[in-house]
Structure formats: C-alpha cells, structure tokens
N, C-alpha and C positions, 0 to 999 in steps of 0.2 A: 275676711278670708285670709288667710295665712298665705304669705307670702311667697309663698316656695311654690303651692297651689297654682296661685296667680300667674307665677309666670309660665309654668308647663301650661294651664289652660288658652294664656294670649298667646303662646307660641305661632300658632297658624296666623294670627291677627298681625304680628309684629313680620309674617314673611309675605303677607298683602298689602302692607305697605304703610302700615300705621307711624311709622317713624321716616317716610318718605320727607318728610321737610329737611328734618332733620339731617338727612344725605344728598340737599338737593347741591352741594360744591360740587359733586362729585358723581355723576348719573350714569356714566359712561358704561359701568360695568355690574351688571347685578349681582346679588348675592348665590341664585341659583347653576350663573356660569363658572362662578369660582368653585362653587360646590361639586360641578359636573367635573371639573376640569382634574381636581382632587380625583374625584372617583376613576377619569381616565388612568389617570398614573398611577393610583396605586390598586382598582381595585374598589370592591365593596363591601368590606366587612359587614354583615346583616346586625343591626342590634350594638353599633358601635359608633364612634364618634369619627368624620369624614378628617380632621386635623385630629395631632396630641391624640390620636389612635391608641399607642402603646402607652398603659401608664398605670398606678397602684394608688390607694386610697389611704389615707392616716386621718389621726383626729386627735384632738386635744385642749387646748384653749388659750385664750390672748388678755393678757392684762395689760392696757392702756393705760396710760401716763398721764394727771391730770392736767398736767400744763397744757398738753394739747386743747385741756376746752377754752381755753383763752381766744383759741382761735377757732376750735369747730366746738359743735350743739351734739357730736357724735356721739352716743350712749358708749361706742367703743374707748373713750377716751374717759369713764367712769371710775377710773381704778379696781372694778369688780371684774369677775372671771367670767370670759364671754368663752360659750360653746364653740370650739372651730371642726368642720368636717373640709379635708384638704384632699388635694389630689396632685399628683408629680407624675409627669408624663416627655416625652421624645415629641419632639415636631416632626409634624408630617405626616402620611398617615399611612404609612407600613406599621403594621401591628407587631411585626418581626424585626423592627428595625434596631440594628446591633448600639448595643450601648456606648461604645466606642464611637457613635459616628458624629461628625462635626458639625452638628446641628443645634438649637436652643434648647435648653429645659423648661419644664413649667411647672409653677407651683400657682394652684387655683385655691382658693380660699374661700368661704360661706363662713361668714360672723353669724348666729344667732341671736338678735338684739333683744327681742322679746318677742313672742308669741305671733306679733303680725309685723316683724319688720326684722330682715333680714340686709345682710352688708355682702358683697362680694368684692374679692382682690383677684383679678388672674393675670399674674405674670410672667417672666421669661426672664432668664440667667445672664441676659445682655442688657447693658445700658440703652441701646437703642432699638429703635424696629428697621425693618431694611425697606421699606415705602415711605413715603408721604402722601400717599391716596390710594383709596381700594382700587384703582385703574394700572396705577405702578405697580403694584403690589400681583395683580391680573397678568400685567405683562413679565414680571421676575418668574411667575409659573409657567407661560409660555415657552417661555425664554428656555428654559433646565428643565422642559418635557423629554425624554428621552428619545433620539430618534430610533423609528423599528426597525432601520437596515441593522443599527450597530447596538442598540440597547442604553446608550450612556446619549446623555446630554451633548449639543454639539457645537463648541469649543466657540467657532465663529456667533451664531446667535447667542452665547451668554457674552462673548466681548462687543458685542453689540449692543445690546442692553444696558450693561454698565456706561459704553459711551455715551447712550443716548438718556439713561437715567443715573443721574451724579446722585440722588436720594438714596440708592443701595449702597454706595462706595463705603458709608462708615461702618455699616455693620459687614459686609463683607470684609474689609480690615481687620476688625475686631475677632473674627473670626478667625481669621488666618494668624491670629496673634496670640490667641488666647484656646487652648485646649480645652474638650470637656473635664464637668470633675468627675473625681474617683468615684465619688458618693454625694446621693442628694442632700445628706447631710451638711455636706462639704462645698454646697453654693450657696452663694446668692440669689439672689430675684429682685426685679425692677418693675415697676411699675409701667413704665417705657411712655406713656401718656401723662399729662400736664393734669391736676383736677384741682376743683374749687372746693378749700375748706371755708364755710360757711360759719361764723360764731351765732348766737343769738339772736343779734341785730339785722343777721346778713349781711355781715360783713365777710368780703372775700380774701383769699389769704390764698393764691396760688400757690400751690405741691407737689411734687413729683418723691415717692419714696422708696426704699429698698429695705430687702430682709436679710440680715449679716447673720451668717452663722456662727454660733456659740463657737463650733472648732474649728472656725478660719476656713478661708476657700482653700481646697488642694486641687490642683488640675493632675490628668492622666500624665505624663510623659510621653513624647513619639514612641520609645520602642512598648510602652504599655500601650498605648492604640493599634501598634501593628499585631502583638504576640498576645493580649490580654484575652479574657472571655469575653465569644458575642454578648450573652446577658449577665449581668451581676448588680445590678443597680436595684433590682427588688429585693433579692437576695440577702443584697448588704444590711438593706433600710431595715428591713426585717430583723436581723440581728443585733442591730447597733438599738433599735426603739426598744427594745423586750431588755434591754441591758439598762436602759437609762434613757428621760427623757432627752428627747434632742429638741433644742431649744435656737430661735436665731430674733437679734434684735431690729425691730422696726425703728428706721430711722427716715425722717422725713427733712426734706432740703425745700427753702423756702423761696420761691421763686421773687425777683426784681423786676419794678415797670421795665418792660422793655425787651424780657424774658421771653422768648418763644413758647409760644403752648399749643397751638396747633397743630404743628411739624414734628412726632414721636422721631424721627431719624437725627433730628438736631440736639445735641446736649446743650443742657446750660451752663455757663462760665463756671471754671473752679473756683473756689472759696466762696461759694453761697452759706447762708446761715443755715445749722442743722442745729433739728432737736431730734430726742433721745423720746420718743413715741410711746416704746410698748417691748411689751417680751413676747413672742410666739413660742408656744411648750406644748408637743406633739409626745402622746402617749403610749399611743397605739399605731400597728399599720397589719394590714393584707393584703392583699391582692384584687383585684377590680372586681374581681366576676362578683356578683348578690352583696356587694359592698357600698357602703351608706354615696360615697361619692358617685357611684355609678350612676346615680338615679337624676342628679344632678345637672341642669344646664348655668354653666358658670357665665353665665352673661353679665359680662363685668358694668353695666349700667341700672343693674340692680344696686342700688343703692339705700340705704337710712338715711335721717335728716341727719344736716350738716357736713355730709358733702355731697359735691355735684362733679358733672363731667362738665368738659371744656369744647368748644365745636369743633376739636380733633376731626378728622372725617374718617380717619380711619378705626378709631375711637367707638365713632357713631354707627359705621358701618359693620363692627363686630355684633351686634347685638341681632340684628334680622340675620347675618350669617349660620349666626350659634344656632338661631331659632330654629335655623330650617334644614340644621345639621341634628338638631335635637328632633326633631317631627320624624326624618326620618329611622334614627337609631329609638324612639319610642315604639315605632310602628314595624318595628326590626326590618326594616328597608336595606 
C-alpha cells in the first residue's frame, strides 16, 4: 500500500492511541484538548488545518549529497532527483492571519522515495520550539487565550507562564529579536527536533538540520511591519517561482555524546560539525485550495529507512495531533 494511503487510512488509529507508549513522558494533556483549545481561539475553518491554517503549496525536487550515506541507508541521500510536494504556511490557526505578524513560518516537505516509501520534513523558521512538552506547550495556549472582556491576551497570565515555564524564554527571545522575512523565499527552516541518522549497520549518527536559502535570509524591517501589506507572502512566492527556480540548501549539524535530543527548546553548542546534504529546487507554486499539498498530512514521523525520530515527546506527540487535525479537515469538520 503506498505510503501516503497508509497514513490517511491510520489516521483515526494513530488519535485512539496507537502511539500511546510512545507519549507515555508526557500524559497530562491530550491531543484532542489542544485541538479544542485551537478551535476556541481561532474558530473552525471546515475542511482546513486546526494549526499552519493559512498557507500555499509548491513542488519541485531534492538532490541529496552522497556523503550523507556514510552515515544514513536514506534513498534521499542517492544523488538522484527525488519528487518534493512542499507547503509554507503562518502558525496558528487564523486563516487571515496578516503576513507581517510575529509568528513562525513553516515549510512541510514529502520526499517521494519510491512507490511505497515516502520521507517527510515539517519545520519552522526558528531554531527552536517554545515547549519542552505537549503539557507546556498546552499551558503557552492557555496562557495567550485572549480574554472576552478586552479581546487581547492578558499581560499578567503570559508573565506568568514565562515565570513559571523557563522552556519558552528562548524562542520568545528569538522572536523578539529576529523579525519575520520579507519572503518565503528569503528563510530559513529548522528541523527544531534531534533525529537518528541510521547508516547500514544501524549505526546512529545524531542530527538536527536546516534549509539555507539560495538568496540569503532578509527579514521585514519595524516600519515595514507597521505600514507594509496584510498579505503578500503568496503573492511574492508566486512571482519570484515563475521567474526562476528558488532553490535553498540542506545542511545537517552532527550532534556530540552529551548533546540534548529530547528537549527541541535547547540548542546545541556552536561549532558542531556540518555537512553540506542536498539542494532543495522548488519549480512551481499555487495557492492551497485543489492543490497537490492540500491533501496532505505532514506528520513529520512518517519516515524512509535510515532515519528515525528521537523520544522527543514533543516530537512524538505531533503525530496523533496532525492525525486528528487531519480526520477532521478530511471530514470538512
């Protein structure tokens, strides 16, 4: 059964709890309350995705760098041209939400390895995640639910949270330091999770990677996020693909015993060893609606042989989340 089948059809399987061991660090918070908890705040788009709500589709292909099979068995790492269907989306899940606002980007990935074995990559424009467990991560939505006397967020419960969960401080930081970019073009993407490159033997080769764009990150400037256009971010992608491939390079940083890999909010030391992976080369793009990404649940634990995930739990806990975010935008819920 082809891969992509497989997973739409376990979806319901994987939100009954099939991967329950797998989450057992971390119990405290199901995936269906975070999912409510989305739908309170923003709403329920019928036939759409509960997070990364607003976003457009592209495709094109990845050519992997052989050196990598040194260390992973991945067909991605073949030097031959692997099918990519990509998606670049806004966090959160306002479907209207202004491209200007200071939130993460995503770029979701689907490798086509062959016939029955598919790869996915879904990441975020920031080096790190703002949790270290689906429970923190539960309480940061809490926390910045807006209250209904005043509409906006309230000021004492987000300094609250931050006191009481140090796990958000870095990417809140980061955030406050680093503006979105002009163009999707024009970022990056992180992996944000620890995973296991696997070679042959099974041998383990901890990695964490990122996607450099070919034309250098540019961020907005303050007076461009105050006075720019709510949307231009499809717009842009749209013009700049039809003009010229946009291309960005896979680079992977090789993690040290001793390394963090279960904690996405922690980075690892500077000056880890990097290698030079692969090229990503994006052809085409449209717009979401009847478009190849649409159909898609990017559950980043779909994987090919030679590599694996890490017992991340937040990692782990993405997977029945998507599932049961996907069940219901299949069902146009």
């Amino acid at each position: 059964m082809h891969a992509r089948r497989f997973t739409q059809l376990t979806a319901a399987c994987l939100i009954a709890g099939v991967f329950a061991p797998a989450m057992a660090e971390d119990t405290t918070v199901s995936p269906d309350k975070i999912i409510a908890e989305f739908e309170s705040i923003f709403g329920v788009n019928p036939g759409h995705r509960r997070n990364h709500t607003a976003g457009m589709c592209a495709q094109g292909e990845f050519v992997g760098a052989k050196e990598v099979s040194a260390i992973s068995s991945s067909p991605m790492f073949s030097g031959k041209k692997i099918p990519i269907v990509a998606r670049f989306s806004l966090a959160g899940g306002n479907i209207n939400a202004p491209d200007t606002s200071k939130s993460p980007r995503g770029m979701a990935l689907e490798f086509t390895l062959s016939k029955n074995s598919l790869q996915h990559m879904t990441m975020l424009n920031v080096p790190m995640f703002g949790a270290a467990t689906p429970q923190s991560f539960y309480d940061g939505i809490l926390a910045g639910k807006p209250d209904p006397a005043t509409g906006k967020p309230d000021p004492e419960k987000i300094k609250a949270y931050r006191a009481s969960h140090p796990d958000s401080l870095a990417l809140m930081e980061f955030m406050g330091s680093h503006n979105p970019p002009v163009s999707y073009a024009n970022s990056d993407f992180y992996s944000i999770h620890t995973f296991k490159m696997l070679d042959k033997k099974n041998k383990v080769t901890l990695v964490r990677w990122r996607f450099e764009p070919e034309e250098g990150v540019v961020r907005l400037t303050d007076d461009e996020i105050k006075s720019g256009p709510s949307h231009f971010l499809e717009k842009d992608f749209l013009a700049k693909v039809s003009a010229k491939p946009i291309r960005w390079k896979m680079v992977l940083t090789i993690g040290e015993p001793g390394d963090v890999q279960d904690n996405p909010t922690i980075l690892w030391p500077a000056g880890r060893k990097e290698i030079q992976a692969g090229v990503l080369t994006l052809t085409s793009a449209t717009p979401e609606a009847g478009a190849a990404c649409a159909k898609i649940n990017f559950d980043p634990l779909v994987m090919g042989a030679g590599i694996a995930p890490t017992n991340d739990p937040v990692l782990l806990y993405r997977s029945p989340a998507y599932a049961l975010s996907y069940v219901k935008r299949i069902s146009n819920q």
